[in-house]
PLY file of the C-alpha trace (Angstrom):
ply
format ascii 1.0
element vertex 77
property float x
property float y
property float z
element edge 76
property int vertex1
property int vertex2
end_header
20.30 -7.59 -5.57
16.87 -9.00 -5.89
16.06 -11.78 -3.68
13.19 -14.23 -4.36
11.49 -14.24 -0.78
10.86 -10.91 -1.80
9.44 -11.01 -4.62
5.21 -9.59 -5.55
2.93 -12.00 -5.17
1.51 -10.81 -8.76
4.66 -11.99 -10.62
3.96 -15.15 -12.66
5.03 -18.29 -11.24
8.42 -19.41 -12.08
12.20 -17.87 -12.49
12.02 -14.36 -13.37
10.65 -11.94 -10.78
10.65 -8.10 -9.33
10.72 -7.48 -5.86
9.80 -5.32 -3.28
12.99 -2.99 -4.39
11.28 -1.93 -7.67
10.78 1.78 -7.84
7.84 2.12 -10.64
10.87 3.37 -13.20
9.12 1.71 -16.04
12.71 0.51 -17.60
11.94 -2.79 -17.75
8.18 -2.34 -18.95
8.93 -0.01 -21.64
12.23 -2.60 -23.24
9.59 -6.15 -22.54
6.24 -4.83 -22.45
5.56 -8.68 -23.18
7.43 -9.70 -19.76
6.59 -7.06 -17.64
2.92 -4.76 -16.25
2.52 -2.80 -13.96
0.27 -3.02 -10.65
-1.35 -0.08 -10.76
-2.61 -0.12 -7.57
0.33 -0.54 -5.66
2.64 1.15 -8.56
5.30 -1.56 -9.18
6.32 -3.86 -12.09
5.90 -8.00 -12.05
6.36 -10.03 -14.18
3.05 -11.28 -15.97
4.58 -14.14 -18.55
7.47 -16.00 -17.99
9.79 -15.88 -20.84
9.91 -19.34 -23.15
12.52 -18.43 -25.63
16.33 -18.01 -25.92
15.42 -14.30 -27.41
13.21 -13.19 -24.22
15.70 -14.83 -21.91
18.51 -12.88 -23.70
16.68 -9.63 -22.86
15.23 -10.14 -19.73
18.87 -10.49 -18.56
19.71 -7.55 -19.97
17.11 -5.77 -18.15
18.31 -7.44 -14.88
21.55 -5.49 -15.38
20.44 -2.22 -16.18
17.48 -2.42 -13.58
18.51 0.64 -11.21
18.08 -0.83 -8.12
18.13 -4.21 -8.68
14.86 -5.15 -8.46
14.27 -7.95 -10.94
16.29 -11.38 -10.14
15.80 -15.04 -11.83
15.38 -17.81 -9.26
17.55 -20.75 -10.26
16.50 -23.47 -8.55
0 1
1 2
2 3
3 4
4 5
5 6
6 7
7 8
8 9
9 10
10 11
11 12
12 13
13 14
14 15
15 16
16 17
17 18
18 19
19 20
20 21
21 22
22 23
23 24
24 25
25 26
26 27
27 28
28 29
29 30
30 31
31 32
32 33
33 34
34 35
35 36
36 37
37 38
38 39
39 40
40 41
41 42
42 43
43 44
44 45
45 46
46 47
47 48
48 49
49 50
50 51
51 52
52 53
53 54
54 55
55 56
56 57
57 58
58 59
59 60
60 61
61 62
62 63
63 64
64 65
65 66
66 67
67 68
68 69
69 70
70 71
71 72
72 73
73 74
74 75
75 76
């Protein structure tokens, strides 16, 4: 499970994140290439816009299920 202390400092601020779990798979990249980059340094995903519609929302949580190890969480505050 993701947890937000975690989380890349590169994600954008707000709910959705990736943490330090995230394993370069390029799952969640290639299904929200909108959502989600890659740091190419450091080879990881974050989160570079948060999502501001029902639609992105809708997907982003899918992507938080079928993320493999569980990287990418959403912070409710």
């Amino acid at each position: 499970m993701a947890r937000y202390e975690d989380r890349f400092p590169d994600n954008a601020p707000g709910n959705l994140y990736v943490d330090g779990q995230c394993i370069d798979c390029d799952l969640c990249r290639d299904r929200l290439p909108e959502i989600f980059h890659r740091n190419e340094r450091d080879a990881h995903s974050y989160v570079s816009h948060q999502p501001d519609s029902a639609e992105e929302w809708e997907s982003c949580r899918q992507a938080i299920d079928d993320c493999p190890v569980e990287a990418i969480g959403r912070n409710e505050f």
